[in-house]
LOPA-89801 format. One record per residue: residue number from 1; x, y, z of N, C-alpha, C, O in turn. Coordinates in Angstrom, 1 decimal, m for minus. Layout:
+-----+--------+--------+--------+--------+--------+--------+--------+--------+--------+--------+--------+--------+
! pos !    n.X !    n.Y !    n.Z !   ca.X !   ca.Y !   ca.Z !    c.X !    c.Y !    c.Z !    o.X !    o.Y !    o.Z !
+-----+--------+--------+--------+--------+--------+--------+--------+--------+--------+--------+--------+--------+
! NUM !      X !      Y !      Z !      X !      Y !      Z !      X !      Y !      Z !      X !      Y !      Z !
...
+-----+--------+--------+--------+--------+--------+--------+--------+--------+--------+--------+--------+--------+
END
This chain:
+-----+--------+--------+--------+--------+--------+--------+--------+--------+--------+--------+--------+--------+
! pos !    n.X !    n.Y !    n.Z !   ca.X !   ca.Y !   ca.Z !    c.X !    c.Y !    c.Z !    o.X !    o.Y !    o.Z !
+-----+--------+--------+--------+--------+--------+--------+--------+--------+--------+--------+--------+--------+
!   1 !    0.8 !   m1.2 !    0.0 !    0.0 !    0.0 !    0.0 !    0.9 !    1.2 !    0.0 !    1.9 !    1.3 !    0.7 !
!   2 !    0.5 !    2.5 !   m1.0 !    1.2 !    3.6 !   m1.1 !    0.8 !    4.3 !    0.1 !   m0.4 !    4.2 !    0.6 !
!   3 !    1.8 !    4.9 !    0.4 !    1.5 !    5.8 !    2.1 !    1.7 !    7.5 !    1.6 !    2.6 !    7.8 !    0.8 !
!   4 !    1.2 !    8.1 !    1.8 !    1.4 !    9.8 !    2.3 !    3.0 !   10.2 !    1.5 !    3.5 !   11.0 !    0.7 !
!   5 !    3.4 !    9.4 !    2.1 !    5.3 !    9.8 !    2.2 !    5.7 !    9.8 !    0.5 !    6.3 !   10.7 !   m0.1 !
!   6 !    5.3 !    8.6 !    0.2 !    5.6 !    8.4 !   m1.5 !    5.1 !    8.6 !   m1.8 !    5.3 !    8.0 !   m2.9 !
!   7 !    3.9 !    9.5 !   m2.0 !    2.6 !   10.0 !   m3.2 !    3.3 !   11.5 !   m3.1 !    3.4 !   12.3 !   m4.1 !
!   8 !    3.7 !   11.9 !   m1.8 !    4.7 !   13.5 !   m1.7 !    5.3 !   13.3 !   m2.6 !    5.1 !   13.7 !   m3.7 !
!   9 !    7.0 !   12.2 !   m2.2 !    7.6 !   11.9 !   m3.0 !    7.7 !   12.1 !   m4.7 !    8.5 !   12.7 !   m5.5 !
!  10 !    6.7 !   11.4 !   m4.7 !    6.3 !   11.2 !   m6.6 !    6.0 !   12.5 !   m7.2 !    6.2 !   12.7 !   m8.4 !
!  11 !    5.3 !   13.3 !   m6.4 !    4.9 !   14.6 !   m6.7 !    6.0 !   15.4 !   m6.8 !    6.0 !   16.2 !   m7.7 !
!  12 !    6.8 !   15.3 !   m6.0 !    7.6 !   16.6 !   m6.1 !    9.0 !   16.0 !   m7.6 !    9.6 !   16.8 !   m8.3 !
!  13 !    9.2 !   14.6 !   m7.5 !    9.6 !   14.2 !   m8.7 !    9.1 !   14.2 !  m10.0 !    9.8 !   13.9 !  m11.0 !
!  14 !    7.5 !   14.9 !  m10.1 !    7.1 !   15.0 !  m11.5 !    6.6 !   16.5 !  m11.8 !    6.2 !   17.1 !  m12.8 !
!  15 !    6.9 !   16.9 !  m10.5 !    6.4 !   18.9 !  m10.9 !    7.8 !   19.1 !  m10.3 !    8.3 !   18.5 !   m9.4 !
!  16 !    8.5 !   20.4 !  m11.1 !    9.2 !   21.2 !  m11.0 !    9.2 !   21.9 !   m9.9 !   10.2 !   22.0 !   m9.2 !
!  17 !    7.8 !   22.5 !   m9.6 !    7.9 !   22.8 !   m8.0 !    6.6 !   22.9 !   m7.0 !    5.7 !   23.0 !   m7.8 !
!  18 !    6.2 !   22.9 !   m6.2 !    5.0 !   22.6 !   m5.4 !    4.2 !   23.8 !   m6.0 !    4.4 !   25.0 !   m6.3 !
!  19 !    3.2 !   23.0 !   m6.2 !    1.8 !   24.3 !   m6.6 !    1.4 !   23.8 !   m7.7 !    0.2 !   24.1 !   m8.1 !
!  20 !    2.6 !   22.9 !   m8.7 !    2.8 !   23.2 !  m10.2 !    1.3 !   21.7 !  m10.2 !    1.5 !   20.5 !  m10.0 !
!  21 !    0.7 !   22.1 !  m10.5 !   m0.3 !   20.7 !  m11.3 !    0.5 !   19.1 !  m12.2 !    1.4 !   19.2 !  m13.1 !
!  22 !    0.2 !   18.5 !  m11.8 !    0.7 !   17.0 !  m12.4 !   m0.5 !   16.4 !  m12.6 !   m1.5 !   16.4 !  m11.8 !
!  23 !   m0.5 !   15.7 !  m13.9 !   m1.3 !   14.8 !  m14.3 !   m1.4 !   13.3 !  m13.3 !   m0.5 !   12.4 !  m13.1 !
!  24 !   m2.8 !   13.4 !  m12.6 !   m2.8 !   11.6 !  m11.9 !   m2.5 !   10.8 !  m12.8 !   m2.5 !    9.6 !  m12.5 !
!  25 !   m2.2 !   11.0 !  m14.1 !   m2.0 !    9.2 !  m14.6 !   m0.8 !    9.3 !  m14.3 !   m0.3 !    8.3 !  m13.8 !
!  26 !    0.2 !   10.6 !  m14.4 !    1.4 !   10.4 !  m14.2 !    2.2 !    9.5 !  m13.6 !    3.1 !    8.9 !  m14.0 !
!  27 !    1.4 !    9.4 !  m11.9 !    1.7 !    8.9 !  m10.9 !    1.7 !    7.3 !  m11.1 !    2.0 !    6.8 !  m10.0 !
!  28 !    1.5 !    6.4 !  m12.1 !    1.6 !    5.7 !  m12.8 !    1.3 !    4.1 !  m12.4 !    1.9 !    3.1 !  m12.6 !
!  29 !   m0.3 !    4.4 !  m11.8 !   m1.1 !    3.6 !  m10.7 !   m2.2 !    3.6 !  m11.5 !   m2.6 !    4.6 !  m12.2 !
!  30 !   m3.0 !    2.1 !  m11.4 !   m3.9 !    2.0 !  m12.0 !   m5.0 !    3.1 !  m11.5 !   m4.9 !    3.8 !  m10.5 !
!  31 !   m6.5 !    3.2 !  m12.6 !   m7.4 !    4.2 !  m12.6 !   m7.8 !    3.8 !  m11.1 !   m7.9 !    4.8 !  m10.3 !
!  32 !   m8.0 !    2.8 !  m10.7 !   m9.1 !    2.5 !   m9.2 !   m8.1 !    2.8 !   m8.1 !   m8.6 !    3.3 !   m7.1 !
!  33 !   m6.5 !    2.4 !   m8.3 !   m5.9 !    2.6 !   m7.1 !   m5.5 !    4.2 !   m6.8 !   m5.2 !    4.7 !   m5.7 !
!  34 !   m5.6 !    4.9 !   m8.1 !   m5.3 !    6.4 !   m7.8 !   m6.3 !    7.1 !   m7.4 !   m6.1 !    8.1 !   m6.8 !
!  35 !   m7.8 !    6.6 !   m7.5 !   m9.1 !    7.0 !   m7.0 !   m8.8 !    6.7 !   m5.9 !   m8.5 !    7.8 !   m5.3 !
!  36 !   m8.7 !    5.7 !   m5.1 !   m8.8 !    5.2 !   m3.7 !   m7.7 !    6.0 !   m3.0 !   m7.9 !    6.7 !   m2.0 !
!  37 !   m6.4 !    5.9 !   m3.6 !   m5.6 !    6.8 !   m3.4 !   m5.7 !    8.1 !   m2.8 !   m5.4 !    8.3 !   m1.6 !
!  38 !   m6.2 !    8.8 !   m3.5 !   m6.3 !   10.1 !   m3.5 !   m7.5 !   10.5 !   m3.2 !   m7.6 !   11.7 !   m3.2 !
!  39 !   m8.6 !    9.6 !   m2.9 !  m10.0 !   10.4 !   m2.5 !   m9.6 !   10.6 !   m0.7 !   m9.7 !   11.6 !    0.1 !
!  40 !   m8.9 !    8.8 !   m0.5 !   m9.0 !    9.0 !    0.9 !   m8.6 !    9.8 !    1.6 !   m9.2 !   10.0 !    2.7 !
!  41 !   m6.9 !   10.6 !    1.3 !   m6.5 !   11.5 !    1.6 !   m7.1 !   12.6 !    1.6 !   m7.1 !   13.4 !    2.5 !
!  42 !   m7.7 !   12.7 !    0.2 !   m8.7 !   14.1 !   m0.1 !   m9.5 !   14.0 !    1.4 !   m9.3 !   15.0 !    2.1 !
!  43 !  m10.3 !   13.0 !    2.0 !  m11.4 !   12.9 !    3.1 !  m10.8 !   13.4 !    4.0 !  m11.6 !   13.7 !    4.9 !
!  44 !   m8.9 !   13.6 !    4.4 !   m8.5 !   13.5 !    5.7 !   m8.1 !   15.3 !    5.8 !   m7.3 !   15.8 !    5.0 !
!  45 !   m8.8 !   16.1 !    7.0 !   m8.9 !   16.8 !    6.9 !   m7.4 !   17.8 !    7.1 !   m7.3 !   19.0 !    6.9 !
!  46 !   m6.6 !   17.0 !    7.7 !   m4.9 !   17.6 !    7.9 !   m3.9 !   17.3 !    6.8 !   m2.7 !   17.5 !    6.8 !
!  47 !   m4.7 !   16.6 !    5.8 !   m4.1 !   15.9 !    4.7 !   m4.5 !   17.3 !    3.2 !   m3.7 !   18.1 !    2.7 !
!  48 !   m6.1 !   17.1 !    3.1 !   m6.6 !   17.3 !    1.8 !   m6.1 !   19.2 !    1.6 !   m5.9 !   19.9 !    0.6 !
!  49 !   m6.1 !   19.6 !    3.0 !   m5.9 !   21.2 !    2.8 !   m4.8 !   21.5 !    2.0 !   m4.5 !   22.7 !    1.9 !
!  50 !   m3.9 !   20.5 !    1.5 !   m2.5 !   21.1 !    0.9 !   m2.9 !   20.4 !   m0.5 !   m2.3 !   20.8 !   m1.5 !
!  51 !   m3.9 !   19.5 !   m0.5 !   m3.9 !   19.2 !   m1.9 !   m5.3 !   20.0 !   m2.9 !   m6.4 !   20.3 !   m2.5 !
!  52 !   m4.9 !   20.1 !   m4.1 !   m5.4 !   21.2 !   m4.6 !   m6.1 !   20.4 !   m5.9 !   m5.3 !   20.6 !   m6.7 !
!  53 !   m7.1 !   19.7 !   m6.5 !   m7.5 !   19.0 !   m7.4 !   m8.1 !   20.1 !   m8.9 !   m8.7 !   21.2 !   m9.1 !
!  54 !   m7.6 !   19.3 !   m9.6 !   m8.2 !   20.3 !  m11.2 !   m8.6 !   19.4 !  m12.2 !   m8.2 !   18.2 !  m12.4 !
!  55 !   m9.3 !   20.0 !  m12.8 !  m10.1 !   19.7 !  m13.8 !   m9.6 !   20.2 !  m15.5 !  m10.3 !   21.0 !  m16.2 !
!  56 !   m8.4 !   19.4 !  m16.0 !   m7.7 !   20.0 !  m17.3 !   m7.7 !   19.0 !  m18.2 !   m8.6 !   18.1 !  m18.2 !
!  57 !   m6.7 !   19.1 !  m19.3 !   m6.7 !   17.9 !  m20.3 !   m5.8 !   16.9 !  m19.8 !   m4.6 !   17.0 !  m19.5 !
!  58 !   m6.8 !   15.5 !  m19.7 !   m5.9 !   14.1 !  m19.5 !   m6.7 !   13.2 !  m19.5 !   m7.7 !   13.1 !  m20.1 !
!  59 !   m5.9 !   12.2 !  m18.4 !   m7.1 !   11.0 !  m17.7 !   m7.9 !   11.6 !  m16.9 !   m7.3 !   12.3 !  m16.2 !
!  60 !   m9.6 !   11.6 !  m16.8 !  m10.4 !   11.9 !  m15.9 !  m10.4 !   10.4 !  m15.0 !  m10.5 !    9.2 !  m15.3 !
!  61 !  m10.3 !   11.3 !  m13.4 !  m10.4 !   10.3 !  m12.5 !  m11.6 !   10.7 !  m11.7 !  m11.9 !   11.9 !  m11.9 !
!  62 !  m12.4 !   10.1 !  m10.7 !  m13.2 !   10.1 !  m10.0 !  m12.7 !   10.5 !   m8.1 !  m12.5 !    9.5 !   m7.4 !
!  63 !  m12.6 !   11.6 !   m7.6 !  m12.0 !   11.6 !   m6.5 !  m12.8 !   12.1 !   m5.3 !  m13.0 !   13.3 !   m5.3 !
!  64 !  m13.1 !   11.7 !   m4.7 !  m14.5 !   12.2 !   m4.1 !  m15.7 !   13.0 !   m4.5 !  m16.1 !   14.2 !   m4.3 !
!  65 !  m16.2 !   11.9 !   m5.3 !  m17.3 !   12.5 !   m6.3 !  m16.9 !   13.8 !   m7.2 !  m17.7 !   14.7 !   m7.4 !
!  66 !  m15.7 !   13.9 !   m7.7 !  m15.2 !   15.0 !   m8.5 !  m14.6 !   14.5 !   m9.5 !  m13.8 !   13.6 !   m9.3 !
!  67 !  m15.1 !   15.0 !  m11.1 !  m14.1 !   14.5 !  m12.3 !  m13.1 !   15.4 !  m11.9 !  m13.5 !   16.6 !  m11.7 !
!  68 !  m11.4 !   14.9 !  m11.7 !  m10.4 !   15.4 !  m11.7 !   m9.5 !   14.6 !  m12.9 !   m9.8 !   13.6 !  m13.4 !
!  69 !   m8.4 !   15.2 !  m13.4 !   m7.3 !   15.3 !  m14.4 !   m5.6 !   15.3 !  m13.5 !   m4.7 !   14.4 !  m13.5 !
!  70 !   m5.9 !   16.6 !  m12.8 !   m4.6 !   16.9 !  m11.8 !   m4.6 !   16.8 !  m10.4 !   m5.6 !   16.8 !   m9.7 !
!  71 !   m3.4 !   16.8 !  m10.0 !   m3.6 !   17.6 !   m8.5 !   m2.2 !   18.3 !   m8.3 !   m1.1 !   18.0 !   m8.8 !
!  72 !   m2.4 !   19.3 !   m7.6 !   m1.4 !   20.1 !   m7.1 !   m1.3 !   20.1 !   m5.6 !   m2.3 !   19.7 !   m4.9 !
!  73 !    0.0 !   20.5 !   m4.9 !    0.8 !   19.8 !   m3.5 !    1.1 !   21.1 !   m3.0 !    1.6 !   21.8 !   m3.9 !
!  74 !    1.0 !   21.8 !   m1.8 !    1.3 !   22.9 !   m1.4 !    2.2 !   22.3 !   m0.4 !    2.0 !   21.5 !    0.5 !
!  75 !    3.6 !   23.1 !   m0.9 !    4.6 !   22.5 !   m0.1 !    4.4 !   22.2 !    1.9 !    5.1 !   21.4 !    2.6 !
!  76 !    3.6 !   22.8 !    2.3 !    3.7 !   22.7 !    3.9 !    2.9 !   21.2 !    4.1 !    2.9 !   20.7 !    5.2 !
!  77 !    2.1 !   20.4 !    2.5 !    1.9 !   18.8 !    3.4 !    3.3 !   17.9 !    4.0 !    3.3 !   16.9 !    4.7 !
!  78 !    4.2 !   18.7 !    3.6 !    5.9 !   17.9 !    4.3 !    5.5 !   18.3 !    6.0 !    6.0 !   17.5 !    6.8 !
!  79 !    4.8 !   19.3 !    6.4 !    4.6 !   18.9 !    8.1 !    3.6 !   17.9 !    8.2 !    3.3 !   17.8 !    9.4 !
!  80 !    3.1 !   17.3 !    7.7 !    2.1 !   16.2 !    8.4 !    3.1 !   14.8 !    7.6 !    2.7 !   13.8 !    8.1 !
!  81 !    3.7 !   14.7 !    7.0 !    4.2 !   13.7 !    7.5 !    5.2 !   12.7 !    8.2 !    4.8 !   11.6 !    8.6 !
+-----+--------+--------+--------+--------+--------+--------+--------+--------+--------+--------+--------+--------+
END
């Protein structure tokens, strides 16, 4: 199971720099594990405040009842974990 630490990780390895939007397929996790992924974090309320979801051109994913494409990482989720 992917944890908090390596989905930061991956993020900051595929954007240039925090803020910058990345494509979820990028992250390179099937369509259902990047939903489960990322919704549940989305639900956690010391988690989801640094993550930022968009709606652009890509894979549409389903993330708590939201079509999303991206997400962007505001550097201060590095204090929670």
């Amino acid at each position: 199971m992917t944890n908090l630490k390596e989905i930061v990780e991956r993020y900051a390895s595929l954007a240039r720099n925090f803020g910058e939007p990345v494509l979820l397929s990028s992250f390179g996790w099937s369509g259902e594990e990047t939903e489960r992924l990322f919704s549940g974090f989305d639900e956690d309320y010391h988690i989801s405040r640094y993550l930022h979801f968009s709606r652009l051109e890509g894979e549409e994913y389903l993330v708590s009842g939201a079509t999303v494409t991206h997400v962007s990482m505001h550097e201060g989720i590095r204090t929670v974990l």
